[in-house]
C-alpha positions as MATLAB code, in Angstrom:
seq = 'XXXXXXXXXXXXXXXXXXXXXXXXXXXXXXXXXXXXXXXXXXXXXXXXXXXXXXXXXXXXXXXXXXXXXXXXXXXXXXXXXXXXXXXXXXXXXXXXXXXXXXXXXXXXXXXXXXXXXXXXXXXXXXXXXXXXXXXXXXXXXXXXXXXXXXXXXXXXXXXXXXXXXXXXXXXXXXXXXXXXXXXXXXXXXXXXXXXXXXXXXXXXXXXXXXXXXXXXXXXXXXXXXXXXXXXXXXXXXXXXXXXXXXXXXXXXXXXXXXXXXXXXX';
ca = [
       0.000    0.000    0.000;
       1.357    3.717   -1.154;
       2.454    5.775    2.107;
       0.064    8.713    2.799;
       1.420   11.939    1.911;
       1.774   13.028    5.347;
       4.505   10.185    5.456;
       6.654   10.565    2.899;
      10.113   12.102    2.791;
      10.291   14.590    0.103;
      13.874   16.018   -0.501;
      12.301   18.834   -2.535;
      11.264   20.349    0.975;
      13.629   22.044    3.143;
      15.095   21.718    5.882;
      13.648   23.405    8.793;
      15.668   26.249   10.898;
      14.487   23.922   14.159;
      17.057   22.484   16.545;
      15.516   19.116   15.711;
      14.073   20.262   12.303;
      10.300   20.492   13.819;
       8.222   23.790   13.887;
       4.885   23.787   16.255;
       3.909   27.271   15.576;
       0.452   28.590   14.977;
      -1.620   29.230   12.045;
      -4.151   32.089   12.942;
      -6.540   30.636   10.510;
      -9.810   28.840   11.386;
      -9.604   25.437   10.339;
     -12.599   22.714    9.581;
     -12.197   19.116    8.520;
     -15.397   16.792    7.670;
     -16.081   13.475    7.320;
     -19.794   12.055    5.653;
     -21.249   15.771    6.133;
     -20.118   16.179    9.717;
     -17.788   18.620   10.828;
     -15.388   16.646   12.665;
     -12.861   18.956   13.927;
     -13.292   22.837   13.825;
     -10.702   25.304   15.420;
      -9.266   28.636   15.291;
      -6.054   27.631   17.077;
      -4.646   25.117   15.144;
      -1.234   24.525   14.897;
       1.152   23.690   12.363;
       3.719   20.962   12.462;
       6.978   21.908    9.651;
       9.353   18.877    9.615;
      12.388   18.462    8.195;
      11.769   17.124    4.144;
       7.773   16.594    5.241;
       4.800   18.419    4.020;
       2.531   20.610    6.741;
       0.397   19.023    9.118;
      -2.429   20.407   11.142;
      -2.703   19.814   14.956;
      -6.248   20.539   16.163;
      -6.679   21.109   20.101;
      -8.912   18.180   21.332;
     -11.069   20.144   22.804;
     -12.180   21.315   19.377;
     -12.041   17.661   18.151;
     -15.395   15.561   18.146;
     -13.607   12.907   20.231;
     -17.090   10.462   20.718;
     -16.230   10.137   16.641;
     -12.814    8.962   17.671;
     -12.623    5.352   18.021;
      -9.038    3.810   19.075;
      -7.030    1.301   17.252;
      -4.500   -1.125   18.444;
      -1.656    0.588   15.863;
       0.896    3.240   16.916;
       3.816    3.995   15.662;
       6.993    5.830   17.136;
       8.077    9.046   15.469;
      11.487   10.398   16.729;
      11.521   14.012   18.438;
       7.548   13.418   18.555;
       6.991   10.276   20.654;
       4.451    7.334   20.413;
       1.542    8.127   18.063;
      -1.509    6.013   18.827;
      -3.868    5.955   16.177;
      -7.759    6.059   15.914;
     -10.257    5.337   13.452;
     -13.119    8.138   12.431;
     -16.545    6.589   12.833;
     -19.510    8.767   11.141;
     -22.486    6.752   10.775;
     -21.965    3.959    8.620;
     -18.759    5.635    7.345;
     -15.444    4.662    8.767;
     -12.107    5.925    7.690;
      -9.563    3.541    9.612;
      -6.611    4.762   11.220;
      -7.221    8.215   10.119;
      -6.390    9.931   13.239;
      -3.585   10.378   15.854;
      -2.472   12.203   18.777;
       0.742   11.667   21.300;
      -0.538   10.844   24.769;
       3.165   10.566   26.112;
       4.687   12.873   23.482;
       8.945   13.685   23.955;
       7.801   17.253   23.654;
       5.284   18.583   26.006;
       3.769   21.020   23.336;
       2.551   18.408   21.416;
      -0.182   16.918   24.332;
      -4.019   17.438   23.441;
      -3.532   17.459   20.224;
      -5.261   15.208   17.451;
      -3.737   14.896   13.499;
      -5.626   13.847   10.797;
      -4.701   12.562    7.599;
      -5.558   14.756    4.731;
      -6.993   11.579    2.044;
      -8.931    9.765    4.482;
     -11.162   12.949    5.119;
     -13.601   14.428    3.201;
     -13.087   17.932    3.157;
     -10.696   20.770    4.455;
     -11.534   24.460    5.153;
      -9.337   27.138    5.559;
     -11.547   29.538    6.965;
     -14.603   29.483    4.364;
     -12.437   28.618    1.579;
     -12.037   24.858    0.507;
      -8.174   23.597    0.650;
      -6.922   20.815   -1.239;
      -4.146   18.229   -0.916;
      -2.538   19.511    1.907;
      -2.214   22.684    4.294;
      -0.341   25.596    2.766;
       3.494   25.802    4.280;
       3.592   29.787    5.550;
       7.176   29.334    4.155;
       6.455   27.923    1.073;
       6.693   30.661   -2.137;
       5.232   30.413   -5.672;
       6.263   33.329   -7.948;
       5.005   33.804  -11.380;
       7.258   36.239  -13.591;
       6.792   37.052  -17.100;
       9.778   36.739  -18.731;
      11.369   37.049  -22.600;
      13.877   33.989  -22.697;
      13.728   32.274  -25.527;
      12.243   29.004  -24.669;
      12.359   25.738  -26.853;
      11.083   22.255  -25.753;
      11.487   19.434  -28.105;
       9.651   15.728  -28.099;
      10.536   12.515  -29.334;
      12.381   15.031  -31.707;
       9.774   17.514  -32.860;
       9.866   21.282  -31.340;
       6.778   21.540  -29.647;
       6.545   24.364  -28.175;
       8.837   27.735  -28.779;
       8.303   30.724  -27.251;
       9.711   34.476  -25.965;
       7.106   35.181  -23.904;
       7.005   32.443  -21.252;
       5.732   33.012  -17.468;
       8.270   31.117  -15.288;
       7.173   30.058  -12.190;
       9.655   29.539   -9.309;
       8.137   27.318   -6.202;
      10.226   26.902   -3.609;
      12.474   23.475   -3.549;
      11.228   22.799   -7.189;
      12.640   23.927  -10.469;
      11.536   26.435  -12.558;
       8.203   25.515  -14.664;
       7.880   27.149  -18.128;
       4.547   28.487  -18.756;
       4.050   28.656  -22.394;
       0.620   30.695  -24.305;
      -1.373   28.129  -26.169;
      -0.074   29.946  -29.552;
       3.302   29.145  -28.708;
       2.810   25.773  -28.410;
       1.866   22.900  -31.154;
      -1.549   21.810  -30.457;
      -2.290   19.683  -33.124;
      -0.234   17.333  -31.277;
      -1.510   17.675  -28.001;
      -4.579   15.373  -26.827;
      -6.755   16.017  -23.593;
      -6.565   13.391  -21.116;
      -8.960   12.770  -17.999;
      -6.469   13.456  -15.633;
      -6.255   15.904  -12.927;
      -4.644   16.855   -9.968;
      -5.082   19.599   -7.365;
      -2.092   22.061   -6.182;
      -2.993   23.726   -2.619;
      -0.788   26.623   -4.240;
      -2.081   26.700   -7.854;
      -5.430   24.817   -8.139;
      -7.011   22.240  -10.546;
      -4.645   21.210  -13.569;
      -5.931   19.829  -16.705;
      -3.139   17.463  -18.743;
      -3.124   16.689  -22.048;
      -0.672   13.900  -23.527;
       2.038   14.314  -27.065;
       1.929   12.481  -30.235;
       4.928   12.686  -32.366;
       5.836    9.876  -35.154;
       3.729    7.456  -33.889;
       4.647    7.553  -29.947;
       2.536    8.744  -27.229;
       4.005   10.556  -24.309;
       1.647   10.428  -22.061;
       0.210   13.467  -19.606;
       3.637   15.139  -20.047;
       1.978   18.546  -20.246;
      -0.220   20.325  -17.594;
      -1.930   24.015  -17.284;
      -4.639   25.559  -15.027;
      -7.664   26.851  -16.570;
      -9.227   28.492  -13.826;
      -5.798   28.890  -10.952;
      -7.145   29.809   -7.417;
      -7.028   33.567   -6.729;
      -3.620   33.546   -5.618;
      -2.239   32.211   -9.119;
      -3.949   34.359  -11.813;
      -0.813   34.655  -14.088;
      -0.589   31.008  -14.996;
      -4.156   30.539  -16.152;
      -4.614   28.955  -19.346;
      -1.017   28.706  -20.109;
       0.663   25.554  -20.730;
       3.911   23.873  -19.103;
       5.706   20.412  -20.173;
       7.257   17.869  -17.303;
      11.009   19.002  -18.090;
      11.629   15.808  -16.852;
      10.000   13.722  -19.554;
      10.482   15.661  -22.635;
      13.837   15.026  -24.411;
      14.747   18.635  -24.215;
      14.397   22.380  -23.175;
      16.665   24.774  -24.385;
      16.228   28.576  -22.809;
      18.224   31.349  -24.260;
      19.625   28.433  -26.994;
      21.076   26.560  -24.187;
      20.259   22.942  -22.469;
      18.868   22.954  -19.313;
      19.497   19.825  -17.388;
      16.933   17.422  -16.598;
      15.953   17.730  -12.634;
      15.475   15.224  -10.526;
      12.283   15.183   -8.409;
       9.161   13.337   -7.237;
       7.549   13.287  -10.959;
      11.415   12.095  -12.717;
];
């Protein structure tokens, strides 16, 4: 079974300024989390857990926690620096979402007692104050930048130039490289198919993806834009950007950028 996102290592992140690489700060936003239509936990002084190569994690005091919802498990798990996380199910109605839940009874560091975790998949729905929130919380730290830019930018698949452009928007998020946001006239649609697939960016919003055919060979959801980017985002919308990582090439200013390495390689 895939790890949850909430426990993966992600070298992309970085490391936190902590003596022990863990932040408790808080977030002075209201928070909400649901589960079948029922608001199970719903606080305005959550806190927010930054670990060292880990994404964000709310902490809800259990006194804003509907804890007769809460039903325990026999798992735990030790986490160093944290403690011994004992782990509850969510029971609402006939729904269930096992394990879903955990807090540190005996935690190593005393801030961390009364407080109650849930994973982000195996809930419904998040609010950040009345807004909806997707994937996971927003890291305070975290920076997305959208610049328009005139570098001369080239990518080429499975040997055709498909897209060229001197009017990208580059978009610099922190701990990732720089994505190439290209205008739709820039860029060779006749080979470019829609797919189904989506995902959700807590920083950007719903992307659409759309798969290249050159010479007979498919590449497969290599390129990605935002039709309608959350509020925060408006420069990216409608443009489209490639996976640098899958085409054979992109050249900016006529040289070759190197492939990077991350979670999508």
């Amino acid at each position: 079974m895939a790890k949850a996102l909430e426990d993966l290592v992600i070298p992309q992140i970085p490391d936190r300024p902590a003596g022990n690489g863990i932040l408790f700060e808080p977030t002075h936003r209201r928070v909400r989390v649901l589960l079948g239509g029922i608001t199970v936990a719903d606080s305005r002084a959550v806190m927010l857990m930054l670990e060292n190569k880990r994404l964000a994690i709310y902490y809800f005091p259990v006194k804003d926690v509907r804890v007769e919802l809460l039903v325990p498990t026999t798992y735990s798990s030790n986490h160093p620096g944290k403690g011994q996380a004992s782990f509850f199910s969510v029971k609402v109605g006939d729904r269930v979402a096992e394990k879903a839940a955990w807090r540190y009874l005996e935690p190593e560091r005393a801030d961390l007692k009364d407080y109650v975790a849930f994973y982000w998949d195996k809930m419904d729905t998040w609010f950040e104050e009345d807004d909806e929130v997707f994937v996971h919380p927003r890291d305070p730290y975290h920076r997305v930048d959208v610049l328009n830019s005139s570098r001369h930018v080239k990518i080429v698949v499975g040997g055709e130039v498909v897209a060229e452009t001197t009017r990208p928007r580059l978009l610099f998020e922190t701990g990732l490289p720089t994505r190439y946001y290209i205008p739709k006239l820039d860029v060779r649609l006749d080979l470019l198919t829609a797919t189904n697939t989506t995902t959700r960016c807590p920083y950007k919003g719903k992307a659409s993806y759309w798969s290249v055919k050159v010479n007979g060979k498919e590449f497969t959801d290599i390129v990605w834009g935002y039709p309608a980017p959350i509020p925060e985002c408006p420069k990216i919308e409608n443009l489209l950007s490639f996976y640098d990582e899958k085409v054979d090439a992109v050249y900016v200013d006529g040289e070759l950028q190197p492939k990077p390495v991350t979670p999508w390689s």
